[in-house]
Steps between C-alpha positions, in 0.01 A plus 500: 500500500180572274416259212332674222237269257333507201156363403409291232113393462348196361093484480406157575117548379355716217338846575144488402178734553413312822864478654735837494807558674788750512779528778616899553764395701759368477563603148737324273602905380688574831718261676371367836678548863357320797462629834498244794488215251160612420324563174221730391253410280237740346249450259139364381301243393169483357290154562186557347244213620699442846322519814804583754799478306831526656832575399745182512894553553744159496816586579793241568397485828110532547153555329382777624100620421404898550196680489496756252568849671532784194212680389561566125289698320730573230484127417106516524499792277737398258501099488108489517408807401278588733374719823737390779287663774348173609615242293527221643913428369571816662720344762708316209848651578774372744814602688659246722815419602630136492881322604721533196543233291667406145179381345159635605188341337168717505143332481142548571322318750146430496304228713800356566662438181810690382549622116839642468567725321799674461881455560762701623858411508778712616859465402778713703612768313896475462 
């Protein structure tokens, strides 16, 4: 049997010229289907001022804490408004795949201290 959900998202911090997020997927537009109780997750975020920033996923069952792995020039261009040749938020964006849970929490971490960020519940679709 396949349960189908639906996102809701709650920021947990204000957007500001130094911190810029957006998650591309999944989108609260199309209703979300998980395959081997996995979820996709696909996005950016911009840390202006951060050394190594990571991305930071709690789930219901872990913390998890990825690299980022996306170049993004579009966000480069667009966000910042500037070259994205060399820039060095190039490698902003991320695509990663994490196990599925009802609440997912998204954060930034930097020298070892998490700022979260964003949240995203999903409700079964009936």
């Amino acid at each position: 049997m396949t349960t189908t959900y639906t996102l809701t998202t709650s920021p947990l911090v204000t957007q500001g010229s130094q911190l810029r997020w957006h998650i591309d997927s999944p989108s609260r537009k199309e209703p979300l289907t998980l395959t081997h109780g996995r979820i996709g997750l696909q996005g950016w975020l911009l840390a202006q001022g951060e050394t190594s920033p990571r991305l930071a996923i709690k789930t219901g069952f872990a913390t998890y804490s990825f690299a980022f792995n996306t170049k993004r020039p579009d966000v480069v261009a667009a966000i910042l408004q500037q070259p994205a040749d060399s820039h060095p938020g190039l490698c902003c964006g991320f695509n990663i795949a994490v196990p599925f849970s009802d609440r997912i929490i998204l954060g930034l971490e930097s020298d070892g201290l998490i700022t979260w960020l964003e949240e995203l519940t999903f409700s079964p679709t009936i």
